[in-house]
N, C-alpha and C positions, 0 to 999 in steps of 0.2 A: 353718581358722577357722570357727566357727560363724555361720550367718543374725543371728542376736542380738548378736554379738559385733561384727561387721559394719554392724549396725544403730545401734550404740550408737556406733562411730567416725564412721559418717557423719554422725550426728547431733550429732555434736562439733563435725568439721568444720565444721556449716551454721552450728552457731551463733557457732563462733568467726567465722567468716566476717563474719556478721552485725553481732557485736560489732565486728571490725573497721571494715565499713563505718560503721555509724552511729558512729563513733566518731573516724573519719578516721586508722585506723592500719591498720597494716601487719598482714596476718595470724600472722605473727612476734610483733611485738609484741604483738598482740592476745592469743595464747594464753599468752604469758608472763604478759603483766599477772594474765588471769585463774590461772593458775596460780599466784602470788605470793599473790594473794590469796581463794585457795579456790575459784572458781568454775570449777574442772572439776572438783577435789573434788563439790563441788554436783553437778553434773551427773553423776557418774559414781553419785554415790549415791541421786538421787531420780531418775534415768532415768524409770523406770515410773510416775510419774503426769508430770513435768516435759516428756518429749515426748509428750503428750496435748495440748498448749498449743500455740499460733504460735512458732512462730521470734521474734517480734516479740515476747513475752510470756517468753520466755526471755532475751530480752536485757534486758528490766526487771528479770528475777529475778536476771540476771548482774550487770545494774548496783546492784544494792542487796543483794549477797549482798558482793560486794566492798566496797560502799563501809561496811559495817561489819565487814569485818577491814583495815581500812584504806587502801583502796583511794581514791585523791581525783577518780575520773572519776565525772560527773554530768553 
């Protein structure tokens, strides 16, 4: 597996993570939700400027990347 490749999962991870906590779900849930409603899509395709940003500022982008494919967490 490549550095980059590597890079891109870890930084999946942090934000599902993230997402879960601030959210008070399960990291299970957490990446489904966001999977259901595009936001590892999101992620996996604006990587390169998306984690240039906080973790904290990915999760805004996660929560409002979903809540318009219809996503109801807010």
């Amino acid at each position: 597996m490549s550095r980059e490749m590597s890079n891109r999962i870890a930084y999946l991870v942090a934000c599902v993570g993230a997402f879960a906590e601030r959210y008070g779900l399960s990291n299970q849930n957490a990446y489904l939700y966001l999977h259901q409603y595009k936001g590892t899509d999101f992620l996996r395709d604006y990587y390169d400027i998306e984690h240039t940003f906080s973790i904290e500022e990915a999760v805004e982008d996660l929560t409002m990347i979903c809540q318009r494919n219809g996503g109801a967490i807010a």
